[in-house]
N, C-alpha and C positions, 0 to 999 in steps of 0.2 A: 504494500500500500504506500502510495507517497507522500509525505508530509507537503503539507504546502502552510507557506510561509503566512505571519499577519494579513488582515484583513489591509492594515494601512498601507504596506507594500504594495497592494493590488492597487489601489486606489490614486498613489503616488506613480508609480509606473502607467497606470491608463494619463494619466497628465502629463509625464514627459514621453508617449508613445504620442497622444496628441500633433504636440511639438513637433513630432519627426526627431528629438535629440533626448539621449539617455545620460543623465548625471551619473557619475560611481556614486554608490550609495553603501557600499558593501565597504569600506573604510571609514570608519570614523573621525579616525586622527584629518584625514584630507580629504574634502568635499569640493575643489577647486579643479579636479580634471573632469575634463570636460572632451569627452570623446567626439572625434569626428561622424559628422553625419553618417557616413557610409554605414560603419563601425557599428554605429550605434543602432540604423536600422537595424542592422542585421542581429546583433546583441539583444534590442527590444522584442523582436518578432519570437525570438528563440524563449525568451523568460515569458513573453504572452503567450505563449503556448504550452509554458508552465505551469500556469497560473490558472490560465483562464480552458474552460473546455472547448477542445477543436477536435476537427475530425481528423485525426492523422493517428500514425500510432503511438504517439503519446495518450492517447485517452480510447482508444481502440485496439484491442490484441485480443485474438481469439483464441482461448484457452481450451484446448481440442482434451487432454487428460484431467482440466479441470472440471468441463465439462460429464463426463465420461462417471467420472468419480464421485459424481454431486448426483448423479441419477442413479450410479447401480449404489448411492448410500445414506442417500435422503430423499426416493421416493419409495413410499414401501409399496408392494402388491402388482406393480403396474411396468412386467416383464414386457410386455410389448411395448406401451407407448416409449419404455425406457429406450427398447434398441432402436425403433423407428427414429424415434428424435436424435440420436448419436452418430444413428450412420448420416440422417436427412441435413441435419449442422452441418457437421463437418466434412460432406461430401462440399455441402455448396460454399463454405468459409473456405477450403482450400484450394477451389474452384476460380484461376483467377480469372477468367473470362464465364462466366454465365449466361445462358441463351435465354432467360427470366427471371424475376426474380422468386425468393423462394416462400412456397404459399403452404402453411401448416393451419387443417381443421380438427381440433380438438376437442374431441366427443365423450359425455360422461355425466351420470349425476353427479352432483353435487357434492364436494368435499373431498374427491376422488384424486385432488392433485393437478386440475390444467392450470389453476395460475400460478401454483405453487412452481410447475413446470417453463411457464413463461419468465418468472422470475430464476431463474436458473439458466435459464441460454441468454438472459440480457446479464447477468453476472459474469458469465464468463466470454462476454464480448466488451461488454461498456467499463471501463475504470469504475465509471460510477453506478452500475447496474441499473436499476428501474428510476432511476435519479436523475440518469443523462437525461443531459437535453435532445438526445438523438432519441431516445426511446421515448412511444407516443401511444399511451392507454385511451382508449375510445370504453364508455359504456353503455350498452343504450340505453337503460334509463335516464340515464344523467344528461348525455348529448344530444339525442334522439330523443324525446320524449315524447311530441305530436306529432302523430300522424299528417295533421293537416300539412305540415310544415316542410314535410318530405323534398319536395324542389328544392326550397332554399338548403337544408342539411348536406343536400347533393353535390352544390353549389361550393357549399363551405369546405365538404368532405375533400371534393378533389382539390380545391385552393389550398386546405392547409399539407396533401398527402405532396401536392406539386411542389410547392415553395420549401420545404421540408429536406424533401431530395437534393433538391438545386443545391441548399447549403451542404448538405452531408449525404452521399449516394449509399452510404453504407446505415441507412434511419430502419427502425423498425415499429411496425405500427402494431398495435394489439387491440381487437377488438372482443369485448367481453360482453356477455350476454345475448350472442347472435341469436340464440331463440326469442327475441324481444322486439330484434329489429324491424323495422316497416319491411315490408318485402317490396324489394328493387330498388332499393336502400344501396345497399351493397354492390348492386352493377353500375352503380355510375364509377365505382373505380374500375372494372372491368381494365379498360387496356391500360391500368395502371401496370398489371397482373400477367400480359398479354407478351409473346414472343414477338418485342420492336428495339430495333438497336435503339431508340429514343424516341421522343416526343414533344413537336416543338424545342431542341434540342435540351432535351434532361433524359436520361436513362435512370429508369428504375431497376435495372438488371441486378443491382449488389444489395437492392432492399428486401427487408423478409415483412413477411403479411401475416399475423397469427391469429384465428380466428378462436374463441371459446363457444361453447356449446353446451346446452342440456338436451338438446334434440338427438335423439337417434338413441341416448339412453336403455330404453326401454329391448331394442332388440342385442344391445351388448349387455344387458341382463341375462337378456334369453340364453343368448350364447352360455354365458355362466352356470346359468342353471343348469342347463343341460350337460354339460361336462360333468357337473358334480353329479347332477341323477345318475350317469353310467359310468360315476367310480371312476373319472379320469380325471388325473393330475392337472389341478390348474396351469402350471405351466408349459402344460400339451399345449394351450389354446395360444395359436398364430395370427399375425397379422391378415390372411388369407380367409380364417373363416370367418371375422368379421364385416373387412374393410367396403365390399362389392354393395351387402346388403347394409350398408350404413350410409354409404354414399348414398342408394336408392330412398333410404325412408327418409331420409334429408332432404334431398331433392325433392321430394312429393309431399312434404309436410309444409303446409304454409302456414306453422307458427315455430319453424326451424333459420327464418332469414333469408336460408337460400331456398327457397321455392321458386323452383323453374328457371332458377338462376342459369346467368350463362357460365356464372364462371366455374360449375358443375357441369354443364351441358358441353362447353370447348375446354374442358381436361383440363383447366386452369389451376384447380389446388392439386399440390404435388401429391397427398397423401392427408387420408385421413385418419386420424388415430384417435382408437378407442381406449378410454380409462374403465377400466374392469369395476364392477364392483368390491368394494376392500369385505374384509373378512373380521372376524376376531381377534387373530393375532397380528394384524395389520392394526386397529386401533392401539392394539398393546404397544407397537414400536413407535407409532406416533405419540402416546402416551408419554412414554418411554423418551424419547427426544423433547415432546414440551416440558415436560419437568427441568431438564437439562436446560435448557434454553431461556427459563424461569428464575436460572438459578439456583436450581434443588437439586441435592443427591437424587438418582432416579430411583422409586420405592416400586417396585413392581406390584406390589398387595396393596397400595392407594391406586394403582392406576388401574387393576383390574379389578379393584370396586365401582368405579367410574365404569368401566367397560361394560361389565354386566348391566349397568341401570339403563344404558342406551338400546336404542330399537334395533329390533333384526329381521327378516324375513328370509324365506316361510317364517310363520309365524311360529310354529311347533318345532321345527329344524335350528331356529338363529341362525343361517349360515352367514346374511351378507349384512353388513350395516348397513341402516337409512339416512345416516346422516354423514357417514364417512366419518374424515379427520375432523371437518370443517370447525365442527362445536366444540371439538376438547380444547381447545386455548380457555376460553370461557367456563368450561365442566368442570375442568380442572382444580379450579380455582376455590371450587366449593368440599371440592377432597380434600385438599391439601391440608 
């Protein structure tokens, strides 16, 4: 992590970067040299990109093992989305010419780990993770919220996704709660998404697009269920037996976002990936980690008091939780 220096320093340097001339400031004793222009551009440009966030790799390096490491050991239960996201990263980060940019739909009930996910691949690309100025969280409730209003959001959506690029080609957008969004909402970025070496000259080729979801849920249950009813290993279940029939009840679901969308209908999202329903002992290592994270020795017999008082279904079975991880931050608190 890199320490960055007083507030005042930033402050005094945007004034003599103003100028175009950089005082020594780093001696005390002698405040009297006074570097030549050139010098100093060149000096000022180098500490303002110390100081301040830019898109180069001072504040951009994509951490391909940190990545890697942060999923097969902080997400628990979710053996597919884990590998899908690992190899889909870091195929396209070390990808230095890309023919799109790269488009992840993340499918799941709730609690199951996609922002927890999203928060994780802006970690190990942004110095400053979900902080950067390059990284750009959409909700619809928040953003979106009339319907009537749809044009103008359109409007805005591509203005802020275009202007965004222009500054930093390597920006990432996140969009949370696509089951909420207006439908056709979402195609006005369409050939944001779309195989163009540019547009109006800006390429979106180095940006990633991550979309969240509760839609499609219900048939990546199924999937689950049904493995466990014939006694087969959760981690039997592949990206293959989900992904075909997830895409399709998305697409034909018009309180999923993308209903009828094109950017499902022209192959636009690279992959969609489903979060599994978590289990039992999946809450227990989420347990297990917020204690930690809280502060507290981890007590395995407070967290698996919490654990039991939460919902499961089938109802007579408990096998999957209803509410995932999401509530133990909160649940927690009342063990403790």
């Amino acid at each position: 992590m890199k320490v960055r220096p007083p507030r005042a320093w930033t402050t005094a340097l945007h004034c003599l970067l103003v100028s175009g001339l950089l005082v020594e400031a780093f001696e005390p004793v002698s405040t009297s040299l006074l570097l030549g222009t050139g010098a100093a551009a060149v000096l000022g440009r180098k500490l303002y990109h110390y100081l301040y966030e830019t898109c180069d790799t001072n504040w951009l390096s994509f951490n391909a093992t940190g990545l890697k490491n942060d999923l097969n050991t902080k997400l628990y239960g979710q053996h597919v989305a884990a590998e899908v996201i690992i190899k889909a990263v870091t195929g396209f980060m070390n990808n230095k010419n890309p023919k799109k940019p790269l488009v992840l739909s993340l499918h799941g009930w709730t609690g199951t780990g996609k922002n927890f996910v999203s928060q994780i691949i802006a970690e190990n690309i942004y110095e400053k993770g979900m902080t950067s100025s390059f990284v750009h969280l959409f909700t619809a409730t928040a953003h979106f919220p009339h319907e009537a209003h749809t044009d103008t959001y359109k409007t805005q959506l591509q203005e802020w996704i275009r202007g965004n690029v222009s500054i930093c080609p390597r920006s990432m957008f996140i969009f949370d709660e696509m089951d909420k969004m207006h439908p056709g909402l979402i195609d006005s970025i369409k050939p944001y998404l779309d195989f163009y070496d540019n547009l109006n000259g800006v390429s979106y080729r180095q940006a990633i697009f991550i979309f969240l979801s509760n839609a499609g849920g219900e048939n990546i249950v199924q999937v689950a269920l049904d493995f466990w009813r014939e006694a087969r290993e959760r981690e039997e279940i592949q990206l293959k037996d989900l992904e075909t029939a997830l895409s399709l009840s998305v697409f034909n679901n018009k309180n999923s976002g993308f209903w009828h969308t094109s950017l499902i209908d022209k192959n636009l999202v690279d992959f969609f990936v489903p979060f599994l329903p978590l289990e039992y002992k999946h809450i227990i290592q989420c347990g297990l980690a917020e204690m930690v994270s809280k502060g507290h020795a981890p007590d395995k017999e407070v967290v698996e008091t919490m654990a039991r008082d939460l919902n499961y279904f089938p109802k007579e079975e408990r096998v999957f939780s209803m509410q995932g991880c999401k509530v133990i931050p909160s649940r927690l608190d009342f063990y403790i």
